[in-house]
Biopython code that builds the backbone (N, CA, C, O; Angstrom):
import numpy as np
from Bio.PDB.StructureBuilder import StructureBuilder

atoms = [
    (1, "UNK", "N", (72.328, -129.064, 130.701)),
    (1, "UNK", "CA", (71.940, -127.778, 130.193)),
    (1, "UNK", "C", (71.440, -127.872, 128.759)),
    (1, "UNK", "O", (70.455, -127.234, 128.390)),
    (2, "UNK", "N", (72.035, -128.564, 128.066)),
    (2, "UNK", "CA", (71.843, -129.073, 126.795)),
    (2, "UNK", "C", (71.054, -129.737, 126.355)),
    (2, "UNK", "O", (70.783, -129.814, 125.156)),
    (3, "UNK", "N", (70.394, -130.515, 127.504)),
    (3, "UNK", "CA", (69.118, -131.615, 127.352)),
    (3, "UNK", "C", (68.029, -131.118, 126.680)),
    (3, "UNK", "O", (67.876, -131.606, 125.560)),
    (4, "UNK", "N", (67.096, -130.163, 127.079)),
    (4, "UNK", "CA", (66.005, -129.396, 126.395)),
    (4, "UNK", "C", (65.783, -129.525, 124.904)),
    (4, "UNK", "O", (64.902, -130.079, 124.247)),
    (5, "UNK", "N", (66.736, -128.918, 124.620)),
    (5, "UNK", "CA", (66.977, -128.774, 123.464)),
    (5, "UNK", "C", (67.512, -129.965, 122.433)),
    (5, "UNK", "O", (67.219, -130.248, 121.272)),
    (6, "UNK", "N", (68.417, -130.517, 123.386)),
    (6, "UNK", "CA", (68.131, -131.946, 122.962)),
    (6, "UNK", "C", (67.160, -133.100, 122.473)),
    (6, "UNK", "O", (67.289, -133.879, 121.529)),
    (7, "UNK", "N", (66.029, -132.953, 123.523)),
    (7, "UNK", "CA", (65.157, -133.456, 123.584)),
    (7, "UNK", "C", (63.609, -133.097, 122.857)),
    (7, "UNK", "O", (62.682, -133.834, 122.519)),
    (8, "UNK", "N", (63.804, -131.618, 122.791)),
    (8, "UNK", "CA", (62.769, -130.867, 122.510)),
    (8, "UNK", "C", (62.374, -130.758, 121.270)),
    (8, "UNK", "O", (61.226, -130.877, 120.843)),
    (9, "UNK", "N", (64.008, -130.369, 120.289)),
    (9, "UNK", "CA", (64.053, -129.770, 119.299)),
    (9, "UNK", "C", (63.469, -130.937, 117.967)),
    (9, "UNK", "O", (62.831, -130.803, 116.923)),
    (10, "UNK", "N", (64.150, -132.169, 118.761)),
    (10, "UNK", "CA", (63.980, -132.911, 117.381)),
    (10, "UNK", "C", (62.081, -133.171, 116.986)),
    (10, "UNK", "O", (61.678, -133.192, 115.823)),
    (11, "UNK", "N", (61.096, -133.353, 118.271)),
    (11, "UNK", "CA", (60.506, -133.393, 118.458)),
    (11, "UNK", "C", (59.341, -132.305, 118.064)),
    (11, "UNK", "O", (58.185, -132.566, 117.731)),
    (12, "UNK", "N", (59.982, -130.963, 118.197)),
    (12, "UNK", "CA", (58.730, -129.939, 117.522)),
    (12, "UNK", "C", (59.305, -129.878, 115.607)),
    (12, "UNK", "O", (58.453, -129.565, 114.776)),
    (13, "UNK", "N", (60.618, -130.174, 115.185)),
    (13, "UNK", "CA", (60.898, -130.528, 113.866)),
    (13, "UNK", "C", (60.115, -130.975, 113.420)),
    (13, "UNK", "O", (59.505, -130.416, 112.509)),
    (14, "UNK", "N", (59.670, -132.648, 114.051)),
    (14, "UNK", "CA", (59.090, -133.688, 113.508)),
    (14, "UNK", "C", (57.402, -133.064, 113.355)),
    (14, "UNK", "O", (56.633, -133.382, 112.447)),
    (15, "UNK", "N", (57.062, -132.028, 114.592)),
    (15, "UNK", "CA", (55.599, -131.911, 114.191)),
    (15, "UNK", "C", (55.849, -130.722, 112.885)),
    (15, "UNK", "O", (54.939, -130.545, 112.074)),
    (16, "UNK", "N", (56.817, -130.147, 112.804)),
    (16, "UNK", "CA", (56.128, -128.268, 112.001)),
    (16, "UNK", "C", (56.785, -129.049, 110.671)),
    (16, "UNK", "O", (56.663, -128.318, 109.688)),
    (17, "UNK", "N", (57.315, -130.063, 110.410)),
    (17, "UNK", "CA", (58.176, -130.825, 109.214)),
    (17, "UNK", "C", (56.406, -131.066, 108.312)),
    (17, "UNK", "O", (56.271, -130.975, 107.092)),
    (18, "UNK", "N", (55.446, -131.321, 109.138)),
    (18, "UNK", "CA", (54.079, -132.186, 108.699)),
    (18, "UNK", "C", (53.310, -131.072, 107.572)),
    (18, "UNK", "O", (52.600, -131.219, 106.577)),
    (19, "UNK", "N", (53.968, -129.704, 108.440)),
    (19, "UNK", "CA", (52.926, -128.681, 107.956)),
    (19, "UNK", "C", (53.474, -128.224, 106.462)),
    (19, "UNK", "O", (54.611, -128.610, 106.191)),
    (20, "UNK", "N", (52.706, -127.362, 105.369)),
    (20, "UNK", "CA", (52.663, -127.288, 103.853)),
    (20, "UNK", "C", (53.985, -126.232, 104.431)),
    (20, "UNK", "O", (55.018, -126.883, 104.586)),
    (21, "UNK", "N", (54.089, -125.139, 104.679)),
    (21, "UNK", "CA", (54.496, -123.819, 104.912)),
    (21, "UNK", "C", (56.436, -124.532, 104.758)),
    (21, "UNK", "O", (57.327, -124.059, 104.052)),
    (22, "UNK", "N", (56.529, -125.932, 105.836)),
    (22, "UNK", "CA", (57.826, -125.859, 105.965)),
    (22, "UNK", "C", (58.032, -126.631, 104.794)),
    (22, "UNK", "O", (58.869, -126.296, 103.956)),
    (23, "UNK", "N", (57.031, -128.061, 104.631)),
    (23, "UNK", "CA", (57.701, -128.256, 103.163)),
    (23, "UNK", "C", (58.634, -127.900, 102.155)),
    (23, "UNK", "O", (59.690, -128.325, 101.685)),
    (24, "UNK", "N", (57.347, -126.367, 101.907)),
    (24, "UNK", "CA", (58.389, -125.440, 101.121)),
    (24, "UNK", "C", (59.718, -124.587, 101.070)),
    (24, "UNK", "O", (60.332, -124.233, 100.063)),
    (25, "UNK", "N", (59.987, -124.364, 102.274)),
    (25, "UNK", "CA", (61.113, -124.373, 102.787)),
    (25, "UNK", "C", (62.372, -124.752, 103.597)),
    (25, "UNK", "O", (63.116, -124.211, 104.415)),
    (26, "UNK", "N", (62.238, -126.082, 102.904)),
    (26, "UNK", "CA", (63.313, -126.874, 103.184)),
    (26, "UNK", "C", (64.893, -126.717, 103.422)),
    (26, "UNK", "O", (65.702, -127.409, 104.040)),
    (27, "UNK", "N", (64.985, -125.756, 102.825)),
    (27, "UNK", "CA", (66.572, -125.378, 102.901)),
    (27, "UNK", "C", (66.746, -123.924, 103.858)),
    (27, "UNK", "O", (67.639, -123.107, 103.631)),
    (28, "UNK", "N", (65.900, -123.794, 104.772)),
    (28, "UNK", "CA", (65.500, -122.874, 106.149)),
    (28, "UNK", "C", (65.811, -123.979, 107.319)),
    (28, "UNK", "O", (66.408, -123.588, 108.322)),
    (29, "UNK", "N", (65.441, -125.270, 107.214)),
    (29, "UNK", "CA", (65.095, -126.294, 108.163)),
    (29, "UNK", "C", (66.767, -125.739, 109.213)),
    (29, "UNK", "O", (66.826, -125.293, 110.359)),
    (30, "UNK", "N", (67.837, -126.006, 108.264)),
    (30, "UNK", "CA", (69.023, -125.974, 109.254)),
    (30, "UNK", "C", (69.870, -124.785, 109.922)),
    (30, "UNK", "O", (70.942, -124.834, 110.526)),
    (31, "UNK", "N", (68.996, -123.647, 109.600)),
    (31, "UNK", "CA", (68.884, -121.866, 110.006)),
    (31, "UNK", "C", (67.903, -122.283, 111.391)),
    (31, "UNK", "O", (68.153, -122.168, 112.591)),
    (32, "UNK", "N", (66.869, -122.734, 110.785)),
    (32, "UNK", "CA", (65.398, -122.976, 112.000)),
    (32, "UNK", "C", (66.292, -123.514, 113.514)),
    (32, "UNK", "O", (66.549, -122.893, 114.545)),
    (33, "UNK", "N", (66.530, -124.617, 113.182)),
    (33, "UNK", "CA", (67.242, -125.384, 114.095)),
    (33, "UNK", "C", (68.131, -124.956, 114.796)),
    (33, "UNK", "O", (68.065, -124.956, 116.025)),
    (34, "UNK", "N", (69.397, -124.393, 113.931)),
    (34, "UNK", "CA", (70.365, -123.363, 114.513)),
    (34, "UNK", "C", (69.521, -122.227, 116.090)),
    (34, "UNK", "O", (69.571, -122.274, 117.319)),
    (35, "UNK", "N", (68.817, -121.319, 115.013)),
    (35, "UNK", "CA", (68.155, -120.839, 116.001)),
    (35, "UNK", "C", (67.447, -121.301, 117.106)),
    (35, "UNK", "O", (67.553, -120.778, 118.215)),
    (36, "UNK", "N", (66.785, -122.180, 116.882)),
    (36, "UNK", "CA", (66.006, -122.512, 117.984)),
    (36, "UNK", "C", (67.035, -123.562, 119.088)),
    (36, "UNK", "O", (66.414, -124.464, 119.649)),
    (37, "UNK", "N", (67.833, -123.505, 119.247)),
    (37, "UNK", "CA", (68.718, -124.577, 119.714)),
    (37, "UNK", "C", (69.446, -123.252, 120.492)),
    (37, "UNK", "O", (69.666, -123.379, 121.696)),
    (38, "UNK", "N", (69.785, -122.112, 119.886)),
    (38, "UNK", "CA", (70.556, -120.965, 120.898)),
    (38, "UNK", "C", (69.130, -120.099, 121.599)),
    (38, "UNK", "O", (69.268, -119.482, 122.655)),
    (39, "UNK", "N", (68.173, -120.134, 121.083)),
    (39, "UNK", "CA", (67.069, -119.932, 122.253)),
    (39, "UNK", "C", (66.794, -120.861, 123.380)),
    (39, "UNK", "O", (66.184, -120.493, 124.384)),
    (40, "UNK", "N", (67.230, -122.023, 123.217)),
    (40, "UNK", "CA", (67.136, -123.131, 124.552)),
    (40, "UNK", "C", (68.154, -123.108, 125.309)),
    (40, "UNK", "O", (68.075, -123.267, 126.527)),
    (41, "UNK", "N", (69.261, -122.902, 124.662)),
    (41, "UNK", "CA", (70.450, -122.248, 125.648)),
    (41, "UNK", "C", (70.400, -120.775, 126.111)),
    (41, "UNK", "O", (71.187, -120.428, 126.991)),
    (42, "UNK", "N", (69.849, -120.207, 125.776)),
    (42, "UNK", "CA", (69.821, -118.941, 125.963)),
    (42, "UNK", "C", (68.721, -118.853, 127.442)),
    (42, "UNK", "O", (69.102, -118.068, 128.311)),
    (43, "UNK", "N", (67.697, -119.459, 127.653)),
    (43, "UNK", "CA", (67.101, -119.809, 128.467)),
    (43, "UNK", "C", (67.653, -121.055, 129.402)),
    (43, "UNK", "O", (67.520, -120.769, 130.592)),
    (44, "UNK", "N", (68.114, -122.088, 129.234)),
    (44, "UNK", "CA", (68.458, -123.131, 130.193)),
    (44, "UNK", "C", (69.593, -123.334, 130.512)),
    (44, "UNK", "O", (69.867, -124.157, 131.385)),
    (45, "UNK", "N", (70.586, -122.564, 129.817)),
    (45, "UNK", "CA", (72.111, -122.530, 130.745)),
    (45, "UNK", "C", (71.555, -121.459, 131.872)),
    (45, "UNK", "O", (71.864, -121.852, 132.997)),
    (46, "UNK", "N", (70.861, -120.284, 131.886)),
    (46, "UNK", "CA", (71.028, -119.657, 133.709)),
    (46, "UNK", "C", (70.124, -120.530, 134.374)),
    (46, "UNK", "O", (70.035, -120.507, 135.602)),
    (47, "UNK", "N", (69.490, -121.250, 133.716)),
    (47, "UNK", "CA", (68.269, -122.080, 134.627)),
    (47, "UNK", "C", (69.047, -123.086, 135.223)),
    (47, "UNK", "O", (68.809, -123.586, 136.323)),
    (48, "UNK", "N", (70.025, -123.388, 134.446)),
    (48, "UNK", "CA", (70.368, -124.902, 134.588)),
    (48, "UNK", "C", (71.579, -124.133, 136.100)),
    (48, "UNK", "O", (71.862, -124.783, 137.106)),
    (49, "UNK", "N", (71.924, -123.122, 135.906)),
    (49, "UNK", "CA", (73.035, -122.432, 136.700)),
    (49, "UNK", "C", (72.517, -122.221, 138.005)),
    (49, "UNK", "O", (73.205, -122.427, 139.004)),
    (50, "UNK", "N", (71.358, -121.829, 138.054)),
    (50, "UNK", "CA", (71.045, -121.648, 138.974)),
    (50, "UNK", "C", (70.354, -122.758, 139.839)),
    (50, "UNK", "O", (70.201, -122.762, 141.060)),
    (51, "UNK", "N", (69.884, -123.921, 138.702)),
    (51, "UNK", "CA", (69.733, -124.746, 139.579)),
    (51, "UNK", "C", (70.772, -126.286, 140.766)),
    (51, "UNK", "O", (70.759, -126.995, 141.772)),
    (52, "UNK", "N", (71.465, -125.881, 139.553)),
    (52, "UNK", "CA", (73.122, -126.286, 140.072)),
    (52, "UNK", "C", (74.248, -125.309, 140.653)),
    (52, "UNK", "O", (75.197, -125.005, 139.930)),
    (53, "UNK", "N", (74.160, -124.891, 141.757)),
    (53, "UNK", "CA", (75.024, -123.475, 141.857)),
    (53, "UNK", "C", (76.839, -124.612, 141.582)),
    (53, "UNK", "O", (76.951, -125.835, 141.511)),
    (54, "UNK", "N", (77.905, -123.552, 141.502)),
    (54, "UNK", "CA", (79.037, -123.625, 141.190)),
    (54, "UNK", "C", (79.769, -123.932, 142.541)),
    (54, "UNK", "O", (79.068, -123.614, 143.502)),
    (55, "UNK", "N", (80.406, -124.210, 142.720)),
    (55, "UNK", "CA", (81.094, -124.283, 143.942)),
    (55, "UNK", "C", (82.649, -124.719, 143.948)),
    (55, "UNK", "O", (82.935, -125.912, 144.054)),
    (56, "UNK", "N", (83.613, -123.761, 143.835)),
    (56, "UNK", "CA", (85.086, -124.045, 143.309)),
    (56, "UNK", "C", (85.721, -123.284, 144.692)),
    (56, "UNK", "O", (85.010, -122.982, 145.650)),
    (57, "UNK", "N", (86.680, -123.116, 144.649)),
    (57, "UNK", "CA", (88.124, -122.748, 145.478)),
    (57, "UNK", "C", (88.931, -122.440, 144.490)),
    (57, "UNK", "O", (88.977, -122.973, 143.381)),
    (58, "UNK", "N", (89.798, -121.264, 145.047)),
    (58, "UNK", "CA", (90.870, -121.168, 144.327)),
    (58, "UNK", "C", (91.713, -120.365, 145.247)),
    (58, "UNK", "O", (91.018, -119.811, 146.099)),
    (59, "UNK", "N", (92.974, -120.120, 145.357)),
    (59, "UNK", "CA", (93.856, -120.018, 146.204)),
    (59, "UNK", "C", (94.273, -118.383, 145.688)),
    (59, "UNK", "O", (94.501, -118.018, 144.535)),
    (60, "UNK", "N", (94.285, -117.675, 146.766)),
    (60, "UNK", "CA", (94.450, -116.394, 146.574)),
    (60, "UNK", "C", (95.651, -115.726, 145.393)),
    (60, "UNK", "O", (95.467, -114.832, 144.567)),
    (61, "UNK", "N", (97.176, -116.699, 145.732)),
    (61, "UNK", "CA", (97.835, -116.185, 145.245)),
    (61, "UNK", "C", (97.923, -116.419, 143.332)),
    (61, "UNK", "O", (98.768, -115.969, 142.558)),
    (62, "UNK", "N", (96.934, -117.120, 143.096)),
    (62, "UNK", "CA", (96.464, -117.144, 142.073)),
    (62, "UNK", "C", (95.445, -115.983, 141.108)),
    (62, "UNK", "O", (95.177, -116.059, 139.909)),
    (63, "UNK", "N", (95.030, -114.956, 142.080)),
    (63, "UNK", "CA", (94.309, -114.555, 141.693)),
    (63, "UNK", "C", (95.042, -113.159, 140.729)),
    (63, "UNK", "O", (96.255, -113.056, 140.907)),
    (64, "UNK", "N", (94.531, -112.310, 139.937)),
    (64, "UNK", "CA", (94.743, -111.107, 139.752)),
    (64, "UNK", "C", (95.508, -110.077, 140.757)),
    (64, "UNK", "O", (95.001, -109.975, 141.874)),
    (65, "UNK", "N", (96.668, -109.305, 140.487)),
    (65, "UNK", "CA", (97.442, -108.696, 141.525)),
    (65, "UNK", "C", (96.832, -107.795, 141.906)),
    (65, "UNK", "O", (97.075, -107.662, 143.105)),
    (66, "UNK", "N", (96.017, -106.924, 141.497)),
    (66, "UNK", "CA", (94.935, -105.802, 142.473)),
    (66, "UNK", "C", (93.793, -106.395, 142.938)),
    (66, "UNK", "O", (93.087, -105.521, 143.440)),
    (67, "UNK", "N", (93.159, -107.742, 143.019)),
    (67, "UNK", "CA", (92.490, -108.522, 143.357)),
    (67, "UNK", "C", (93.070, -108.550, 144.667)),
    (67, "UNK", "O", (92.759, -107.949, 145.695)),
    (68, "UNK", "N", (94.080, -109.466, 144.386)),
    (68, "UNK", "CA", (94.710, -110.246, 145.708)),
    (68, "UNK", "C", (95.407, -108.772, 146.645)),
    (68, "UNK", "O", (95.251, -108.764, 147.866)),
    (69, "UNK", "N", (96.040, -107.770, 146.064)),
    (69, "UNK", "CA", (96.312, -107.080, 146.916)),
    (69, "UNK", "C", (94.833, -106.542, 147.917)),
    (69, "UNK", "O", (94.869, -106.743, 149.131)),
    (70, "UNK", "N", (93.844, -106.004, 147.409)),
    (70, "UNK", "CA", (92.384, -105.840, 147.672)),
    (70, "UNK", "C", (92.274, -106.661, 149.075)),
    (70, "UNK", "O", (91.921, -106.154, 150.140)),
    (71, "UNK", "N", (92.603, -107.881, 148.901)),
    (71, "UNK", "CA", (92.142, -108.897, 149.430)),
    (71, "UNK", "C", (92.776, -108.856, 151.041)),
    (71, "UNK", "O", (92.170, -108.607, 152.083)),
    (72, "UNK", "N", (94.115, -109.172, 150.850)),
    (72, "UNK", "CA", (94.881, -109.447, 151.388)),
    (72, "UNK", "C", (95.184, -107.848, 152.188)),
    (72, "UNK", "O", (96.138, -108.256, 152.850)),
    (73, "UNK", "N", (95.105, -106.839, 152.467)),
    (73, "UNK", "CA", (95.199, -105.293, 152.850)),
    (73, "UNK", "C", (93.948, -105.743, 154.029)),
    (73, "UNK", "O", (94.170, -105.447, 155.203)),
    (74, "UNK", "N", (92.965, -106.283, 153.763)),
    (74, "UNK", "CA", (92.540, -106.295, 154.599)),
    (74, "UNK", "C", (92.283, -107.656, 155.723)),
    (74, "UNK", "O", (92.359, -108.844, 155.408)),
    (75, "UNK", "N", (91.917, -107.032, 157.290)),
    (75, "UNK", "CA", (92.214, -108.158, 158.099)),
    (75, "UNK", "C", (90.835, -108.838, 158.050)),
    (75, "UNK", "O", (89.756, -108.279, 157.855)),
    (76, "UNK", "N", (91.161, -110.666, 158.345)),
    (76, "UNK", "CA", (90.170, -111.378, 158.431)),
    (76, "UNK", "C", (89.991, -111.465, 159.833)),
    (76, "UNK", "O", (90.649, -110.855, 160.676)),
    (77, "UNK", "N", (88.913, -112.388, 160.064)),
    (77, "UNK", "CA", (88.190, -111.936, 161.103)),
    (77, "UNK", "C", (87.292, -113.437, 161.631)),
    (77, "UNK", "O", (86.079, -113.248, 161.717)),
    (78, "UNK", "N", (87.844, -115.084, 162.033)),
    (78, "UNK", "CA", (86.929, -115.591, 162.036)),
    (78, "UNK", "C", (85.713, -115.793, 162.706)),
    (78, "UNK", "O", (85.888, -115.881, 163.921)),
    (79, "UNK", "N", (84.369, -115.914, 162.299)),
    (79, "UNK", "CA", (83.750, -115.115, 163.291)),
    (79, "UNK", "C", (82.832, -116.763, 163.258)),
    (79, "UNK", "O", (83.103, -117.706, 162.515)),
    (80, "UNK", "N", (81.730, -116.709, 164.289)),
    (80, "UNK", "CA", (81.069, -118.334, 164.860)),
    (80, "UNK", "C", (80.514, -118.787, 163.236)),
    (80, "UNK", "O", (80.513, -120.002, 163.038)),
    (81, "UNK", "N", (80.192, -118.178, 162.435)),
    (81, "UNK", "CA", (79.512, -118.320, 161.236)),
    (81, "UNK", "C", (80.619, -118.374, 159.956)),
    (81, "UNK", "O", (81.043, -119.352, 159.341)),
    (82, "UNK", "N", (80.868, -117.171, 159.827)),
    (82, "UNK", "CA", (81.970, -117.682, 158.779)),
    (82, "UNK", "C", (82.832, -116.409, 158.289)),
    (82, "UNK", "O", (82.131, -115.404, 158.169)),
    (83, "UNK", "N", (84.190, -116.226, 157.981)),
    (83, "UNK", "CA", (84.861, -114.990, 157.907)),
    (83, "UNK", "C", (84.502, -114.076, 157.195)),
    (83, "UNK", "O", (83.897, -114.198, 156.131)),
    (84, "UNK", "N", (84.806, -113.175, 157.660)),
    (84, "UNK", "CA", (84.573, -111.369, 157.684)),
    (84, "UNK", "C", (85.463, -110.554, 157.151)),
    (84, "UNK", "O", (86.666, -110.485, 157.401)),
    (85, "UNK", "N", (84.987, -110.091, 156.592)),
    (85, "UNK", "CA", (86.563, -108.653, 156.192)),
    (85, "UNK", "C", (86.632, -107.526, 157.289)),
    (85, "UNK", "O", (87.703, -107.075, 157.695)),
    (86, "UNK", "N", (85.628, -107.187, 157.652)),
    (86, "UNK", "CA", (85.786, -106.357, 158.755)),
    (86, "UNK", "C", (86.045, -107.162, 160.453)),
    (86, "UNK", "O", (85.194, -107.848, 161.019)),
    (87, "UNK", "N", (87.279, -106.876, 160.936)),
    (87, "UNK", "CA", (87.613, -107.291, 162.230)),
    (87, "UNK", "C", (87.402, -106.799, 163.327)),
    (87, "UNK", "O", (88.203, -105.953, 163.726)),
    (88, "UNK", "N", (86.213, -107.185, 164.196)),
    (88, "UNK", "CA", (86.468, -106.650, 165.175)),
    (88, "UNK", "C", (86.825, -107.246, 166.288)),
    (88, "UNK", "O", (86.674, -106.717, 167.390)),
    (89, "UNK", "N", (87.193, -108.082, 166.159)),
    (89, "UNK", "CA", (88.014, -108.894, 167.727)),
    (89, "UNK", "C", (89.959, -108.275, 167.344)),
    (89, "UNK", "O", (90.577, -107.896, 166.349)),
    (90, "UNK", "N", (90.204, -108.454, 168.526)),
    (90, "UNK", "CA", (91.459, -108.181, 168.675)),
    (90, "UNK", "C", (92.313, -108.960, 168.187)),
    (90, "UNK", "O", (91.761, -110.035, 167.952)),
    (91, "UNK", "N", (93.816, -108.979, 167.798)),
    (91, "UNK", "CA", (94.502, -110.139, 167.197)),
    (91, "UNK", "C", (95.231, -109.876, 168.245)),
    (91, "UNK", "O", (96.223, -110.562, 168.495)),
]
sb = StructureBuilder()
sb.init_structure("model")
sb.init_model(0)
sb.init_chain("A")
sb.init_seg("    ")
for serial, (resi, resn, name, xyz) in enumerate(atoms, 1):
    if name == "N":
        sb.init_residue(resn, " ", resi, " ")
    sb.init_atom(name, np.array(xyz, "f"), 0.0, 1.0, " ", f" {name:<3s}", serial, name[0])
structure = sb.get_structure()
């Protein structure tokens, strides 16, 4: 997620470092950077999220108590594809 910016940042430094404008403001350089480093995250952590989806487990009774009550109130249901909150086969 971090790569971009990794890779990117030091690289457009090295070109806008050439130009008169930053010369003169040298003591901006580590504001510049700052910023531009939370605009690459700001853009490539959901990119990076979405291109890696998440995929965890976690065990119900772990969860939040109006969560898990939520949860658990209602009947499952396994169905050829994959479980259901709404049951309609018989138990």
């Amino acid at each position: 997620m971090a790569a971009p910016g990794m890779i990117i940042l030091p690289i457009m430094m090295e070109h806008l470092e050439r130009y008169p404008f930053m010369q003169r403001i040298k003591f901006l350089h580590a504001p510049l950077q700052v910023m531009l480093v939370g605009c690459f995250l700001i853009f490539m952590v959901p990119a990076a999220c979405s291109l890696f989806p998440q995929r965890c487990s976690m065990k119900v009774s772990k969860l939040e108590p109006e969560l898990r009550d939520s949860i658990t109130a209602k009947p499952l249901c396994w169905s050829v594809m994959s479980w259901k909150t709404t049951c309609s086969c018989k138990n």
